[in-house]
PLY file of the C-alpha trace (Angstrom):
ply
format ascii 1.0
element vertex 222
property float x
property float y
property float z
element edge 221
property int vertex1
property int vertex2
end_header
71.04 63.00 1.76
71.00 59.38 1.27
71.45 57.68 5.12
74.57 54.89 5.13
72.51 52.12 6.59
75.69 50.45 6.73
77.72 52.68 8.70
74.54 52.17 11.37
75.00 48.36 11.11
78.22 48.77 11.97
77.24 50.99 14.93
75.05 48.46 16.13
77.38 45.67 16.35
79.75 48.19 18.42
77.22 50.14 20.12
74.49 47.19 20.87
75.68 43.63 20.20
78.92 43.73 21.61
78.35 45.68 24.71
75.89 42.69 25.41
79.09 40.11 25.04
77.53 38.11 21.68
80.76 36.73 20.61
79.59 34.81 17.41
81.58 35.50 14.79
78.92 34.28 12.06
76.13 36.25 13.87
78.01 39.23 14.20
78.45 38.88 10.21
75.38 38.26 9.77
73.97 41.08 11.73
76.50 43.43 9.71
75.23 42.16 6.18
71.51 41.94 6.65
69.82 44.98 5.77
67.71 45.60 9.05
65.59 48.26 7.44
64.47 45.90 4.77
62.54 44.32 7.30
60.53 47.18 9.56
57.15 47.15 7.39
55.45 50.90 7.51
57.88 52.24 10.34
60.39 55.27 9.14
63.72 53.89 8.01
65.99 56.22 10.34
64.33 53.86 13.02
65.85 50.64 11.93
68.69 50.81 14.06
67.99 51.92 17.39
68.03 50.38 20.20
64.72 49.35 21.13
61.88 47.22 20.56
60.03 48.85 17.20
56.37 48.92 16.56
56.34 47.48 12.56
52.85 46.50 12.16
49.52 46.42 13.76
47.61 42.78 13.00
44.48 41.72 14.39
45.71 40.16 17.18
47.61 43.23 18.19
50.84 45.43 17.20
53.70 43.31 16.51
57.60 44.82 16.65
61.00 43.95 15.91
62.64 43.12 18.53
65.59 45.19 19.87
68.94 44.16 18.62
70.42 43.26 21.82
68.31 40.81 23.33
67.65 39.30 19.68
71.41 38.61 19.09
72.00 37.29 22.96
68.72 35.00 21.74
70.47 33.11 18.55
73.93 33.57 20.23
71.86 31.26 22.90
70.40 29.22 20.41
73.95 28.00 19.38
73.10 27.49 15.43
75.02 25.30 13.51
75.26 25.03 9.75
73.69 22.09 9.83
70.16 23.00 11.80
67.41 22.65 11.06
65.77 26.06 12.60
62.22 26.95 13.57
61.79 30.95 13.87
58.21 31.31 15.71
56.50 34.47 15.20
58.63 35.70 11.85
57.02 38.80 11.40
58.30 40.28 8.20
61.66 38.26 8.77
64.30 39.18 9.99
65.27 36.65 12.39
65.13 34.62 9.80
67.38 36.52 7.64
70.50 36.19 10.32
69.38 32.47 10.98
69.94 31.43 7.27
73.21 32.80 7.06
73.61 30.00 10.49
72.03 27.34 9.92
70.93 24.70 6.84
67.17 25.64 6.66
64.93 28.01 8.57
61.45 27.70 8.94
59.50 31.37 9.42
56.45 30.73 11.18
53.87 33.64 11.10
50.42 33.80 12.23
49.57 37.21 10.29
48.85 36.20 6.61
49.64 39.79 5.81
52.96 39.60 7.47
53.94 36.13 6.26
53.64 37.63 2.62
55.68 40.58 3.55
57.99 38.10 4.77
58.37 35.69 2.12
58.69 39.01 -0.61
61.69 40.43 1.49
63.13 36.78 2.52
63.04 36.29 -1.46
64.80 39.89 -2.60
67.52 39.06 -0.27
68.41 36.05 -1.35
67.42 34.00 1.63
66.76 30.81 -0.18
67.28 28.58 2.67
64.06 29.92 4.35
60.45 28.86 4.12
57.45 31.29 5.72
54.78 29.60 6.67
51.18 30.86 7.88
49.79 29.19 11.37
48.86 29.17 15.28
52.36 30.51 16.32
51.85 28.41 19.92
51.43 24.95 17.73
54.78 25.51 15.77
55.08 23.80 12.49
55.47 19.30 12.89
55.45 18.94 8.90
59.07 20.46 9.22
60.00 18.78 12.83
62.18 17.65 14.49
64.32 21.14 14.73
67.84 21.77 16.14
66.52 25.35 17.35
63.60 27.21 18.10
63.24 30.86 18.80
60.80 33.30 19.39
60.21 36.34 18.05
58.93 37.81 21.63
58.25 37.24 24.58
55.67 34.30 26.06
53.86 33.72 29.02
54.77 29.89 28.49
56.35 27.94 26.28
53.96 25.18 24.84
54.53 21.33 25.51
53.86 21.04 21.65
56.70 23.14 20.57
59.09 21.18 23.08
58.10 17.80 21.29
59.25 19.47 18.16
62.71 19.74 19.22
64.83 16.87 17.73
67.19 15.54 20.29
70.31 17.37 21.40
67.94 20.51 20.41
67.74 23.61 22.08
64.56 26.27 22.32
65.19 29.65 23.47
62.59 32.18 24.39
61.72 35.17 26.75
58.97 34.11 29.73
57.53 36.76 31.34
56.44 40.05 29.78
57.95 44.08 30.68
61.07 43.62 33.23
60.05 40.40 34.72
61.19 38.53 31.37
63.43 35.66 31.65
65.02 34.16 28.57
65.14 30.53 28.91
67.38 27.84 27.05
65.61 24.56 27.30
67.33 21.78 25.97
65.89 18.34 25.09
68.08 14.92 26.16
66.73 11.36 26.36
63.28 13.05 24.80
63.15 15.56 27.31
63.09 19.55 27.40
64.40 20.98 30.26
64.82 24.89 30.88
67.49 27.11 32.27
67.62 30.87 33.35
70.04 32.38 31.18
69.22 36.18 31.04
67.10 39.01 32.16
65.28 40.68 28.80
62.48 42.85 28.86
60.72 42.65 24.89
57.42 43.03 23.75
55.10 39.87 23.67
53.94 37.49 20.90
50.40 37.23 20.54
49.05 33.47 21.32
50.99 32.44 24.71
48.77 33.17 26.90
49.37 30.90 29.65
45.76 28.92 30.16
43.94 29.41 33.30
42.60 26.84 35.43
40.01 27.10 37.93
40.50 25.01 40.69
37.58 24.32 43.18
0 1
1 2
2 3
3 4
4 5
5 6
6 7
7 8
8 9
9 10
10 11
11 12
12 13
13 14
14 15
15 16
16 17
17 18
18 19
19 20
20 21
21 22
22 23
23 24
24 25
25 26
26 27
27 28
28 29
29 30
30 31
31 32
32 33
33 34
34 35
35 36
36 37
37 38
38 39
39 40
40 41
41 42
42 43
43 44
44 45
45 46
46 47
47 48
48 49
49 50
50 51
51 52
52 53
53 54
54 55
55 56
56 57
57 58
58 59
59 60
60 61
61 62
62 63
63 64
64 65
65 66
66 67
67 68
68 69
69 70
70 71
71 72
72 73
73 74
74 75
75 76
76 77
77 78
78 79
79 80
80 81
81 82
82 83
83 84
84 85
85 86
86 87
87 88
88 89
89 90
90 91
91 92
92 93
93 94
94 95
95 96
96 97
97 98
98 99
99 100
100 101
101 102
102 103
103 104
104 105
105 106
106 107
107 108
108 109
109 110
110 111
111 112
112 113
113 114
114 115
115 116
116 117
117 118
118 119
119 120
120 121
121 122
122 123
123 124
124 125
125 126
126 127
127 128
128 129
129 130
130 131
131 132
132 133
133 134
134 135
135 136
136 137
137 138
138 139
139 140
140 141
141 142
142 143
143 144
144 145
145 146
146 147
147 148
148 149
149 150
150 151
151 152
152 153
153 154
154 155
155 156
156 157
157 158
158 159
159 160
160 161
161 162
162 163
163 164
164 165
165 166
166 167
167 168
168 169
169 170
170 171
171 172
172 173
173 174
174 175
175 176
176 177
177 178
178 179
179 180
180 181
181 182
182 183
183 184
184 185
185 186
186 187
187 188
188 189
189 190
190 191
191 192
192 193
193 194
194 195
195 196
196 197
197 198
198 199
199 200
200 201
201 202
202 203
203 204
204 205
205 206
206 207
207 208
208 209
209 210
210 211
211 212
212 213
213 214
214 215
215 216
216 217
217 218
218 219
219 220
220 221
């Protein structure tokens, strides 16, 4: 028997995004038209839907996942997209971020530093339609300045730190959201940049599995 993936969109907007108070009407439409398993690479298909962080590929620089639909939607409900941003999705994976950001914004730009994965990407982006989104391949941590300034940034996991050079790529009146901190002491952040500068705030608590690449850099001190 033939499994109604959209009867389990539906659940998760019930069960998962609305229990979590995302509001958005165009991101809750969004989240009930794009086809979530379109996007989960060699994981099974009955997976798509639940409610946790799932394992999609395994790169060289580690596994990568999708992130749980929860903390994803609280992250773009965050982000405030308009449909006039200009959006920069860091660490794409195969894409779906991206897929509920083009139905937000103007443009979206999927970042991916997995070659493998940015194909993957730009084949499903493509079949659905997502015309308004361009995958690029590159160090996730230096963002993408031939497309800057953006009106939003957001990760695709979570970061030890946020880099200065993806704050300077925020046009002003932009806002970047991402999860600091890795297992249950992540923090997601909205930092928001006024007069050329980024500052953060604590919005939520959100436990998701790291990017790779954000490492925060150690110094030695004498």
């Amino acid at each position: 028997m033939k499994a109604d993936f959209s009867e389990r969109r539906a659940k998760m907007v019930d069960g998962q995004i609305r229990t979590v108070d995302v509001t958005n009407a165009a991101l809750l439409e969004a989240l009930l038209t794009v086809p979530r398993e379109a996007f989960i690479g060699t994981a099974n298909p009955d997976l798509a839907y639940i409610d946790e962080d799932l394992r999609i590929a395994d790169g060289p620089d580690g596994a990568r996942y999708l992130m749980e639909p929860g903390p994803l939607a609280r992250l773009i409900q965050l982000a405030n997209v308009g449909p006039q941003d200009n959006v920069l999705d860091v660490g794409a994976a195969t894409g779906y971020a991206s897929a509920l950001l083009s139905k937000l914004a103007r443009s979206v730009v999927a970042l991916e530093s997995d070659s493998a994965l940015a194909a993957q990407a730009a084949e499903i982006l493509a079949a659905q339609g997502c015309d308004n989104v361009t995958v690029v391949t590159g160090p996730l941590r230096e963002g993408h300045s031939a497309n800057a300034p953006y009106d939003a940034i957001v990760f695709g996991g979570s970061v030890e730190e946020v880099p200065q050079a993806l704050l300077d790529q925020l046009a002003e009146n932009g806002r970047l959201v991402a999860v600091e901190g890795h297992g249950n002491a992540g923090i997601a952040r909205l930092f928001l940049k006024t007069t050329g500068v980024a500052t953060g705030r604590r919005a939520f608590n959100a436990a998701i599995k790291p990017l790779p690449g954000f490492e925060r850099i150690r110094v030695f001190e004498f």
